[in-house]
Residue frames as qw, qx, qy, qz and C-alpha x, y, z in Angstrom:
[[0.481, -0.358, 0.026, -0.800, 12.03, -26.10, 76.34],
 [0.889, -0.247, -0.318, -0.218, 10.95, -29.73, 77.15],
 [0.577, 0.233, -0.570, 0.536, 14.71, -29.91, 78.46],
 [0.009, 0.320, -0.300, 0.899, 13.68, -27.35, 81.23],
 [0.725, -0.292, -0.045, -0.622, 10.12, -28.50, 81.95],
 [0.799, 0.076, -0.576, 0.158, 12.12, -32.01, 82.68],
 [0.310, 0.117, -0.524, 0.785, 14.45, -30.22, 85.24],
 [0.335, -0.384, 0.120, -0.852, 11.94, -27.98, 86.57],
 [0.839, -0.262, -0.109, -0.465, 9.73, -31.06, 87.61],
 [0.738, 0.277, -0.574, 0.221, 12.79, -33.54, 88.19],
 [0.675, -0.732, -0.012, 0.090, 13.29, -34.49, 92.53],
 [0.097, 0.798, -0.550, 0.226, 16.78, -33.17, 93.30],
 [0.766, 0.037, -0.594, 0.243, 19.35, -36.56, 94.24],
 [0.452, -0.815, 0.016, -0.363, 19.48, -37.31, 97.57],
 [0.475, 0.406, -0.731, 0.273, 22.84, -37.87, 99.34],
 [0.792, -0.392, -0.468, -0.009, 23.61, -40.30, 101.51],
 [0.559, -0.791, 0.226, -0.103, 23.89, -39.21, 105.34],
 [0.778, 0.288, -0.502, 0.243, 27.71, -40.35, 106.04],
 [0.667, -0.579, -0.451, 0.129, 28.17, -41.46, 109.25],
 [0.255, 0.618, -0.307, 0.677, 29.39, -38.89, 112.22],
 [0.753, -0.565, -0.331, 0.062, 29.75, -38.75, 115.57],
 [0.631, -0.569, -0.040, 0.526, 31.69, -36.65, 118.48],
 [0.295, 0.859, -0.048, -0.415, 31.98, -34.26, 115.49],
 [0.363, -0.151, 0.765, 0.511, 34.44, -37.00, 113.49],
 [0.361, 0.680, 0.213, -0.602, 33.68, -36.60, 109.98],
 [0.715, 0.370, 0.384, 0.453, 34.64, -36.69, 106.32],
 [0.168, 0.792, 0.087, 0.580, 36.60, -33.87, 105.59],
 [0.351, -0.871, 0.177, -0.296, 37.43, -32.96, 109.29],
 [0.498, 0.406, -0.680, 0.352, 40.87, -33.93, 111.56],
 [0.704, -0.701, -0.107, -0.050, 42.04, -35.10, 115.22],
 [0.187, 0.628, -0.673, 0.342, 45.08, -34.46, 116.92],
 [0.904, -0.166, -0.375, 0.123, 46.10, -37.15, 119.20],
 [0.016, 0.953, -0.271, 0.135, 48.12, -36.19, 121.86],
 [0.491, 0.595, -0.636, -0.016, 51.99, -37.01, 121.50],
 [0.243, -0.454, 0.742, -0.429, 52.66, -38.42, 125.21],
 [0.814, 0.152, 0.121, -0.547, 49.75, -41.07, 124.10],
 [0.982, 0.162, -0.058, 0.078, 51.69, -43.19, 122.05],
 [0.451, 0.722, -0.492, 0.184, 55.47, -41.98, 122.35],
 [0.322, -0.632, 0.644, -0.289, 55.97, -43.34, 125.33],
 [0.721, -0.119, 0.681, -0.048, 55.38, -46.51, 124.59],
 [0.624, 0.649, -0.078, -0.428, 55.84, -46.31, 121.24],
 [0.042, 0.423, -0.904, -0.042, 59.27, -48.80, 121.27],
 [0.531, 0.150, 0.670, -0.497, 56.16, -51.12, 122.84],
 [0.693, 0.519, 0.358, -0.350, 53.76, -51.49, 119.18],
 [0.709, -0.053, 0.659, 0.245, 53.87, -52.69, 116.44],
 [0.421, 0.879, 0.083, 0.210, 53.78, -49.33, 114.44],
 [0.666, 0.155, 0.042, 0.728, 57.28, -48.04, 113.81],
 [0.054, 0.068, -0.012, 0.996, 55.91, -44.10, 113.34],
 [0.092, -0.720, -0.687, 0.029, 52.98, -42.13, 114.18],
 [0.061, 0.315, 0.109, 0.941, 51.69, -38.43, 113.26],
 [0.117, 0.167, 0.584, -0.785, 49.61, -36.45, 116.08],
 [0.224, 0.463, -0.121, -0.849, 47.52, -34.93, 113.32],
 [0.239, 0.093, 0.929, 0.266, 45.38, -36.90, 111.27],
 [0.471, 0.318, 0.074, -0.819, 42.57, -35.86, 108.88],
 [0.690, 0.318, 0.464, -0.455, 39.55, -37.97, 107.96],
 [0.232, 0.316, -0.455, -0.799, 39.42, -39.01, 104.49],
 [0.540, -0.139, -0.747, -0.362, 36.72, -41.94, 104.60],
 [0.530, -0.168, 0.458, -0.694, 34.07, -42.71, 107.29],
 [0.470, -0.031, -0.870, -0.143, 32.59, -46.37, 107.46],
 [0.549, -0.237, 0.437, -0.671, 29.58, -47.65, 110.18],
 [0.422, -0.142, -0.806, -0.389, 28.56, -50.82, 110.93],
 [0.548, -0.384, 0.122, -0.733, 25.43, -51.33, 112.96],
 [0.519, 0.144, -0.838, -0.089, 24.89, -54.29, 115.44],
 [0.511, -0.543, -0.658, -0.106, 21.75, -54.78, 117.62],
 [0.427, -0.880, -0.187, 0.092, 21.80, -51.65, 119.45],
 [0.521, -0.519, 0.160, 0.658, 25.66, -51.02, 119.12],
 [0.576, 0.814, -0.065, -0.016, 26.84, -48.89, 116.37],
 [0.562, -0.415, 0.396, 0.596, 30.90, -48.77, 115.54],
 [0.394, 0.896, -0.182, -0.098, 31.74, -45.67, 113.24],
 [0.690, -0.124, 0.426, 0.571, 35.28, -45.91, 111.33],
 [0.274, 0.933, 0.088, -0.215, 37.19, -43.35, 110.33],
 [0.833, 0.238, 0.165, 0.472, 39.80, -43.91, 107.65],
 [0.236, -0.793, 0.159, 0.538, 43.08, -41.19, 108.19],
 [0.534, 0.788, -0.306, 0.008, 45.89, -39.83, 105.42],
 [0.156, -0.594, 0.773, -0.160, 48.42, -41.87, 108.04],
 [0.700, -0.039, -0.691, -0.176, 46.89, -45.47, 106.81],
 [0.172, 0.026, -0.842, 0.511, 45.32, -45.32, 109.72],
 [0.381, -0.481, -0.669, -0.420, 41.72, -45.46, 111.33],
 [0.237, -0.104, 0.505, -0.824, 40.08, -43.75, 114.75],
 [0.364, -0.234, -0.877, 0.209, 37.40, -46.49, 116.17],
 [0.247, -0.235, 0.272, -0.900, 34.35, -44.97, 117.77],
 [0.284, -0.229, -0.931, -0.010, 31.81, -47.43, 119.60],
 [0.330, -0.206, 0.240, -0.890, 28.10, -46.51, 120.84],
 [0.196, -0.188, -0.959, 0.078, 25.73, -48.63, 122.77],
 [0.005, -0.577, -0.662, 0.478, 22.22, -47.79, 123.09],
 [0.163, 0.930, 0.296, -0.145, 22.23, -44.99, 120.66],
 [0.697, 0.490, 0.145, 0.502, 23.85, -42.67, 118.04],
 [0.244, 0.831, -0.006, 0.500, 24.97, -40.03, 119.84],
 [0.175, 0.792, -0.432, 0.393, 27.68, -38.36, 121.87],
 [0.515, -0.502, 0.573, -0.393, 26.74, -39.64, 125.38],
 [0.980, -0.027, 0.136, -0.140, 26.17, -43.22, 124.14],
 [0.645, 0.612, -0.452, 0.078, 30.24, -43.74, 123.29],
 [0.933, -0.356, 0.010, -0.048, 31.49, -46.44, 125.09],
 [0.832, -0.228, 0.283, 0.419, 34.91, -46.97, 123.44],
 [0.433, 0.855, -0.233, -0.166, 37.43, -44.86, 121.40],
 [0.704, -0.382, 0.439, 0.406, 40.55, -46.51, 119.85],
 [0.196, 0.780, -0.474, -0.359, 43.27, -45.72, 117.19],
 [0.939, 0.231, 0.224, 0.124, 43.98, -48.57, 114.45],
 [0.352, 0.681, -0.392, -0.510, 46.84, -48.22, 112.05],
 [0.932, 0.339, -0.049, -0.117, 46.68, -50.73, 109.50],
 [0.491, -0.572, 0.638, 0.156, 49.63, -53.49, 109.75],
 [0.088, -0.201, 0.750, 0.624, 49.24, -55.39, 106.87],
 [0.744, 0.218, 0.320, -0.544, 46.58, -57.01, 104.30],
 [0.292, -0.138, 0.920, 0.222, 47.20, -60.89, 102.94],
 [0.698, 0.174, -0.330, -0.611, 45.01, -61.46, 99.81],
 [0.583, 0.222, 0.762, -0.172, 42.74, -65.23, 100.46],
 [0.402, 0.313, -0.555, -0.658, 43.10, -66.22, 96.59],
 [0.404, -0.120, -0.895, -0.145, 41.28, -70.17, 97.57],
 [0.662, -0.266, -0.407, -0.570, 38.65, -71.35, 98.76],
 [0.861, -0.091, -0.485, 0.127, 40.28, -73.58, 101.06],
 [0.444, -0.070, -0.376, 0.810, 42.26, -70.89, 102.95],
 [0.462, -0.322, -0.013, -0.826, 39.10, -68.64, 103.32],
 [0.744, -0.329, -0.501, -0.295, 37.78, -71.69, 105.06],
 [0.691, -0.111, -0.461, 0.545, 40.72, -72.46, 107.21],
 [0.127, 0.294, -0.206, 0.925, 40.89, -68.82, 108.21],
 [0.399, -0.363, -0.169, -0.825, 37.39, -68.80, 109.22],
 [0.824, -0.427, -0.119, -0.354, 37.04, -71.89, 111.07],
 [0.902, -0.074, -0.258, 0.339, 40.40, -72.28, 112.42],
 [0.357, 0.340, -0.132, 0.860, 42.90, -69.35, 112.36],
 [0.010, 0.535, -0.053, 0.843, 40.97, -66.16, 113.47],
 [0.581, -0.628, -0.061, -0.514, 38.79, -67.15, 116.56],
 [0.817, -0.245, -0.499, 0.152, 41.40, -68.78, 118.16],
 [0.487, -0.809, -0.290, 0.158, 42.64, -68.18, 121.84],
 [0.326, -0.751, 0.155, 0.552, 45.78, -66.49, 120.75],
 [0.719, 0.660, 0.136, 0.173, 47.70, -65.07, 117.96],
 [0.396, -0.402, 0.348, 0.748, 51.72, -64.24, 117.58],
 [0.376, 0.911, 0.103, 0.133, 52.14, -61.32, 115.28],
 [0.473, 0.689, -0.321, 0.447, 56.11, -60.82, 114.46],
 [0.320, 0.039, -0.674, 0.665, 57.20, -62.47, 118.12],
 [0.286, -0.182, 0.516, -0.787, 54.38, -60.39, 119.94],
 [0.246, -0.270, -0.902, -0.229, 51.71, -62.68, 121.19],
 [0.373, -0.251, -0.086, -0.889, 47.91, -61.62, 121.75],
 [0.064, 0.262, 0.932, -0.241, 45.27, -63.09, 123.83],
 [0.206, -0.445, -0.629, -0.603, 41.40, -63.04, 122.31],
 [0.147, 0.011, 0.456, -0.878, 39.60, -60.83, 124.30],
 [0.524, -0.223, 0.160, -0.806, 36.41, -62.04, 123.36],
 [0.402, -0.270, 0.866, -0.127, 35.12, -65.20, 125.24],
 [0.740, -0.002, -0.478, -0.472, 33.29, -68.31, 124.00],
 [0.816, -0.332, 0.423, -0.213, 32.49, -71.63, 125.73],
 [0.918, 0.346, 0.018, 0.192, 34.94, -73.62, 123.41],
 [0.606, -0.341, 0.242, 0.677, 38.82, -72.98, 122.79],
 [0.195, 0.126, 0.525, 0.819, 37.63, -71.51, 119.46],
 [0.229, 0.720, 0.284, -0.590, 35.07, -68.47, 118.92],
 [0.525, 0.555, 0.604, 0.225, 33.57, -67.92, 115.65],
 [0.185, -0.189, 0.030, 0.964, 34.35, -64.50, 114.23],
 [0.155, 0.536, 0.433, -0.708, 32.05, -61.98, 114.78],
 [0.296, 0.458, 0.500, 0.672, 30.35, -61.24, 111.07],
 [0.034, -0.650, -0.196, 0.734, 29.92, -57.36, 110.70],
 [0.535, 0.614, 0.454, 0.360, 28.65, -55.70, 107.53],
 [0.318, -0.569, -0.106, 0.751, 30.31, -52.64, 107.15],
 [0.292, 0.862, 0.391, 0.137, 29.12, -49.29, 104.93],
 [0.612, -0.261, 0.125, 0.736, 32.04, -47.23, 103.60],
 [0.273, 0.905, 0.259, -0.200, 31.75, -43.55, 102.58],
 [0.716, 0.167, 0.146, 0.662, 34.35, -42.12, 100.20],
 [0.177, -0.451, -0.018, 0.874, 35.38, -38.63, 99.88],
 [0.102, -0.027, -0.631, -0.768, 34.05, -38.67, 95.62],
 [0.643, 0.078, 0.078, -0.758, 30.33, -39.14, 97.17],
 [0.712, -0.034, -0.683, -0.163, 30.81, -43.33, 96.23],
 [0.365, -0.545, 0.582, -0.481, 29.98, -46.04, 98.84],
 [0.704, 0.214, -0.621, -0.269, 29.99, -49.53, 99.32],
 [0.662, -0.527, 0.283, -0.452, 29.71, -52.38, 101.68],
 [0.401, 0.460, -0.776, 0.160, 32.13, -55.28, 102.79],
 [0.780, -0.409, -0.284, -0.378, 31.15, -58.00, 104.66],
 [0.174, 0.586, -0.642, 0.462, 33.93, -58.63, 107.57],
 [0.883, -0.208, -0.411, -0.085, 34.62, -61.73, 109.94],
 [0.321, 0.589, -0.436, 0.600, 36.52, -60.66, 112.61],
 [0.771, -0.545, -0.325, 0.061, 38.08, -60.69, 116.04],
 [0.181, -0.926, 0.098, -0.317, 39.51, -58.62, 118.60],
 [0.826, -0.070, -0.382, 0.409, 43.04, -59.78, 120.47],
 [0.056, -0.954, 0.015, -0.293, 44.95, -58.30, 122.99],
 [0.758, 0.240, -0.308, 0.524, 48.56, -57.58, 124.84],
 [0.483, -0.784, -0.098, 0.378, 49.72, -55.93, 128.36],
 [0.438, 0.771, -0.085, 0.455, 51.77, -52.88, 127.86],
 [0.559, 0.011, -0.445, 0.700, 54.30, -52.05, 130.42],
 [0.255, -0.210, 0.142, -0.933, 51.52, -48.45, 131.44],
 [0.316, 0.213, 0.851, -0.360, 48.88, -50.90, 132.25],
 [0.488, 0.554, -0.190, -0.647, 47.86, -50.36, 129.03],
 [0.710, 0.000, 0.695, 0.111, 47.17, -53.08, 126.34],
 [0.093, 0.512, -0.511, -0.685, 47.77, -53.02, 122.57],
 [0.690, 0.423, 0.380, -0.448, 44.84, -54.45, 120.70],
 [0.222, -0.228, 0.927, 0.198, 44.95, -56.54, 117.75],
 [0.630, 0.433, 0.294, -0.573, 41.83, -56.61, 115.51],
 [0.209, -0.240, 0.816, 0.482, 41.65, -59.13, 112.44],
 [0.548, 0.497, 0.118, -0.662, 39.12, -58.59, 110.09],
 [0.353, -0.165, 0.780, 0.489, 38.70, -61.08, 107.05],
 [0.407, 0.656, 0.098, -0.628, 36.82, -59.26, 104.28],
 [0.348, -0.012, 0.814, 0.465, 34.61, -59.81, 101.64],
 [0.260, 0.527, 0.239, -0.773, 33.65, -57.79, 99.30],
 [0.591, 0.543, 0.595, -0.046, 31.23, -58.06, 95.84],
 [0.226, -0.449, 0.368, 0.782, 33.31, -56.41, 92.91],
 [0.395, 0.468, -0.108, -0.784, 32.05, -54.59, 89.91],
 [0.408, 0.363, -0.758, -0.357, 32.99, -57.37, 87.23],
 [0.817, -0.081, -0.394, -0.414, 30.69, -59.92, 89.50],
 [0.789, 0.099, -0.571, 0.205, 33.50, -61.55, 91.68],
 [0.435, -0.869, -0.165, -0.166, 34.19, -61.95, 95.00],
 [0.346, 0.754, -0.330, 0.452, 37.34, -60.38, 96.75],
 [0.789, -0.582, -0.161, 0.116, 38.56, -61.86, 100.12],
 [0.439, 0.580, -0.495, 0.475, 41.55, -60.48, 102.08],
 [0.622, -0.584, -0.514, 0.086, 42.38, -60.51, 105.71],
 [0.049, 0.747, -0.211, 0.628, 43.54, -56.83, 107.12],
 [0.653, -0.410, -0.478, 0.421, 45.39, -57.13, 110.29],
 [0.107, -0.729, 0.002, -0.676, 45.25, -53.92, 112.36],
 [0.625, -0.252, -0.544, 0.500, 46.99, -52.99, 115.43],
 [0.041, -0.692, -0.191, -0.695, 45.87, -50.02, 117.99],
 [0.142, -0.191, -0.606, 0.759, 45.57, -48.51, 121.55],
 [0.155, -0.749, -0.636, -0.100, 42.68, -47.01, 123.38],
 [0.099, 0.309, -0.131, 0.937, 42.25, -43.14, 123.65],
 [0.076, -0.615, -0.590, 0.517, 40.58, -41.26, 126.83],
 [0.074, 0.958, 0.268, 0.067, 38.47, -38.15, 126.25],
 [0.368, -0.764, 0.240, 0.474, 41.77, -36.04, 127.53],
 [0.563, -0.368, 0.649, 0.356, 43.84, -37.57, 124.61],
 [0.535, 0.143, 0.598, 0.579, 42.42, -36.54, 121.83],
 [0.134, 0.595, 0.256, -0.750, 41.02, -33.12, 120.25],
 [0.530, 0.526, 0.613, 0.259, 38.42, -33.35, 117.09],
 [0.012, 0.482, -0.168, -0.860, 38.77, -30.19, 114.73],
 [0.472, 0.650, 0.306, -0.511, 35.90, -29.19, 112.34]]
């Protein structure tokens, strides 16, 4: 009886909102269309790509007026959605396609340092012969990486948040296209108290409105 008068009086749990935009989602897919990346696909620095890609994590980090949604695929890969000024449709500025290239665990102290104040903000970076040029400037040879906090939604209703140093690089494609380069060195608070550092290198193109179709 007392069990019931508990419930009866008890606030129902409220989930957290997980981020969306342009109808991307958790739970929902995009096709990409093929002519997007095959043609230049000999060009990058992914080997294979699937048109079809469905959602299974969603991630946002906010940053003085911008927002930048992340949506984690089943093709270890990610779909990039920038807005400026606001959270919705008209305010998207940028769309691009990530797929994760590799991720180097930072087990010292000493090479979390070096990365941070040497390695990632500098003016270029060679990645298996191809070489990038930092796309954003600074008034020095060396640019600090950008700190983003990022909020990650899972499919099981968990979430969590990763603090990320990072910078943006870039390469000319033979379409007058360029092939982007995003290094991200992340660090995140684990259950048992400790902290986790890796650095996730991710490599991607930009998609037009034409080039990609969201499904519910």
């Amino acid at each position: 009886m007392f069990d019931k008068l508990i419930n009866k009086f008890k606030k129902p749990e409220v989930k957290p909102q997980t981020p969306e935009i342009m109808g991307l989602r958790m739970g929902a897919s995009f096709e990409v269309d093929p002519l997007a990346i095959r043609l230049i696909l000999e060009e990058l620095a992914i080997e294979t790509f699937e048109p079809t890609q469905i959602i299974k994590a969603a991630g946002v980090v906010e940053l003085d007026g911008t927002w930048v949604y992340r949506f984690y695929t089943d093709d270890d890969a990610w779909l990039q959605v920038v807005a400026e000024g606001g959270r919705r449709d008209e305010n998207v500025v940028d769309v691009k396609l990530f797929h994760f290239y590799d991720t180097r665990d930072v087990s010292t102290e000493s090479t979390w340092n070096n990365l941070l104040n040497r390695e990632i903000g500098a003016a270029s970076y060679t990645l298996d012969g191809r070489n990038y040029e930092r796309v954003w400037t600074a008034t020095g040879d060396y640019h600090n990486p950008v700190h983003m906090v990022e909020t990650t939604y899972d499919e099981d209703g968990s979430h969590s948040s990763t603090d990320q140093f990072t910078m943006l690089f870039e390469r000319p494609l033979s379409d007058q296209r360029t092939e982007s380069l995003f290094l991200s060195a992340e660090e995140k608070l684990e259950a048992g108290g400790y902290l986790s550092r890796c650095l996730v290198l991710s490599t991607g193109i930009s998609l037009t409105p034409s080039q990609i179709t969201i499904h519910g």
